[in-house]
Every structure is written in structure tokens, then in C-alpha cells.
C-alpha positions in Angstrom: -6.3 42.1 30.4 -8.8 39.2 31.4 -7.0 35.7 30.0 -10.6 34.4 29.9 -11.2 34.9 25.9 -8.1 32.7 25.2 -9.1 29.7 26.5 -12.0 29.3 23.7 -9.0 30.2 21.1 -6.8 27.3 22.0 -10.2 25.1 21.6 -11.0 25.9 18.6 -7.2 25.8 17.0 -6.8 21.9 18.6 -10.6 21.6 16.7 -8.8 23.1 13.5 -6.0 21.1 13.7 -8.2 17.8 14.1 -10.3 18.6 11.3 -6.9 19.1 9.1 -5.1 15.7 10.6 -9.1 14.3 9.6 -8.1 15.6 6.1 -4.7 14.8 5.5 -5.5 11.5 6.7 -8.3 11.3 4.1 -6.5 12.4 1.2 -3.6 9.8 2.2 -6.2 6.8 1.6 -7.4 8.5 -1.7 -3.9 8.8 -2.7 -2.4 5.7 -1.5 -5.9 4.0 -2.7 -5.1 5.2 -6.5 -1.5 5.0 -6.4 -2.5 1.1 -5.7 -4.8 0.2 -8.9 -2.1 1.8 -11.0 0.2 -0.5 -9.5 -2.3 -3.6 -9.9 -2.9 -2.3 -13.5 0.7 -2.2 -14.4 1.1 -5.7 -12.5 -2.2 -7.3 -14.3 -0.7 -6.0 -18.1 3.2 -7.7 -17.1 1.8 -10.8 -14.9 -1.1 -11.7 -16.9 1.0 -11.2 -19.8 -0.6 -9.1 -21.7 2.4 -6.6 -22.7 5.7 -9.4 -23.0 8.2 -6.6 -24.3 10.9 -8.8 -23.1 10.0 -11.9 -22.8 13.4 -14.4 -23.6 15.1 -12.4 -25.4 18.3 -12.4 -22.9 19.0 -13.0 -19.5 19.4 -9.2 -18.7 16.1 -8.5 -20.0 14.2 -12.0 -18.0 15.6 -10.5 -15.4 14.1 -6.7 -16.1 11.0 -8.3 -16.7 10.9 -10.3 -13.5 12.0 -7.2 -11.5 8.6 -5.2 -13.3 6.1 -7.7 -12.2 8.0 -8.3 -8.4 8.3 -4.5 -8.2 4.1 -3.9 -9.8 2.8 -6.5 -7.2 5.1 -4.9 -4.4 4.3 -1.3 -5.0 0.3 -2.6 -5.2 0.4 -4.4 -2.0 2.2 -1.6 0.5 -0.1 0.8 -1.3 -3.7 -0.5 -0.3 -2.2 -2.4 2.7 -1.4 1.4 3.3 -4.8 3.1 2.1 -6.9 0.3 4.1 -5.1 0.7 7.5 -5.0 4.2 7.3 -9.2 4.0 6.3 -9.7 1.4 9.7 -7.2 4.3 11.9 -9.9 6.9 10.9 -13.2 5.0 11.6 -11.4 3.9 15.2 -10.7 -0.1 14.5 -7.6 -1.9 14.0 -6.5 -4.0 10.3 -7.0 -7.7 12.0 -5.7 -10.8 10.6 -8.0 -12.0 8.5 -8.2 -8.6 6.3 -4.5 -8.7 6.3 -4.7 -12.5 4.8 -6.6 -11.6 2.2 -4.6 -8.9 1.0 -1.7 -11.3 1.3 -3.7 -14.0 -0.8 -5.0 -11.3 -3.5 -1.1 -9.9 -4.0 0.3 -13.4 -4.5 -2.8 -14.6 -6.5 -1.2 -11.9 -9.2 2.1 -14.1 -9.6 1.0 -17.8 -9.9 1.6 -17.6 -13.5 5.3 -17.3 -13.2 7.3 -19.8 -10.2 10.0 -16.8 -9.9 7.5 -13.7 -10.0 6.0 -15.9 -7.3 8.8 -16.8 -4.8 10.5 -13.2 -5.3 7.4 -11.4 -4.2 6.2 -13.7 -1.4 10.1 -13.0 0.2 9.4 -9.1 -0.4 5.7 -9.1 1.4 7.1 -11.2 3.9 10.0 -8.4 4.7 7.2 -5.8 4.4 4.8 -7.1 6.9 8.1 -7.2 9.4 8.9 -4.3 8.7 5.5 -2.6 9.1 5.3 -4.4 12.6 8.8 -3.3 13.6 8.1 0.7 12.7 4.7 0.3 14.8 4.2 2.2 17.8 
């Protein structure tokens, strides 16, 4: 048998499996993308103080509360920092400083309200950032 027709096969399977990296990829910004405005709902009700379910009622529960709104503005921050470089992979461009900055500025704009919240979660971006530039290639 002729190996000629194979060829074209192998083509269009590394086409196929392109498209479906092109999706996967996709779906992981839409995901990552919504998975980060529940987190910067559930960090706008506890930061902004709109739900105070234990506000000073004992030191156990400051600190539960404190953990909530580090945790909220955490979880919101690796999620879009995750949705928006995985969005500038697809179109071909890299996430540059300035973008990276802002997202910075808008996570830490959430805390101001509390000195703690505030100091906690700049530590935690701080150790994500280093992390995310140790694990890339």
C-alpha cells in the first residue's frame, strides 16, 4: 500500500488537536474569568462591609473574618491574573508590566478599608507573582 494518503491524516489530526488546545484554552479564560467576579463579589460584600457576620465578637472569629476578605481578594486576583494572561497567550502577546500593575493596584484597592486585610494580602500577591515567575517556562 501507497503511504501517500497518510500524510494528509496526520495534518489534519495536528489541525484537530489545535483547534481543541484553541478551545480548552478558551473555556479556561471563561472559566477562570467567572470564577474571578465571584471572588470580587464575595470580597466586595466582606471588604466593603456589607455582610459583618463576625465582626468583634472574639478573636477567633476577627481572625475568620480577616482570613475571608485575604482569601476573597486572593482567590480574585490569581483568577483574572489567570483569565487575562491566558486571553494575551491566545491572541499571540505577552501580559507586560503595566497591565500587571493595575491588576496589582485594583486587588489592593479592595482592602484599604481594613490595615490588616491590607498588609495580609499585599504579602500573599507578592508570593504569587514569585511564584508565577518561578513556574514560567
Amino acid at each position: 500500500m501507497s503511504k501517500i494518503p497518510k500524510q494528509p491524516e496526520k495534518k489534519q489530526k495536528t489541525k484537530e488537536k489545535y483547534r481543541s488546545d484553541e478551545n480548552f484554552a478558551f473555556r479556561s479564560i471563561i472559566i477562570s474569568a467567572i470564577l474571578g467576579c465571584i471572588s470580587f463579589i464575595v470580597s466586595l460584600l466582606f471588604n466593603a462591609e456589607i455582610i459583618t457576620v463576625f465582626m468583634n465578637i472574639d478573636l477567633l472569629w476577627t481572625f475568620i473574618d480577616i482570613s475571608i476578605k485575604v482569601i476573597a481578594v486572593l482567590l480574585f486576583f490569581l483568577f483574572i491574573i489567570t483569565s487575562y494572561a491566558n486571553y494575551k497567550e491566545l491572541i499571540g502577546k505577552r501580559l507586560n508590566w503595566k497591565e500587571l500593575l493595575l491588576l496589582i493596584f485594583f486587588s489592593i484597592g479592595q482592602t484599604l478599608l481594613n490595615p490588616s486585610v491590607f498588609i495580609l494580602t499585599l504579602i500573599g500577591i507578592f508570593i504569587i507573582l514569585i511564584y508565577l515567575f518561578l513556574i514560567q517556562e
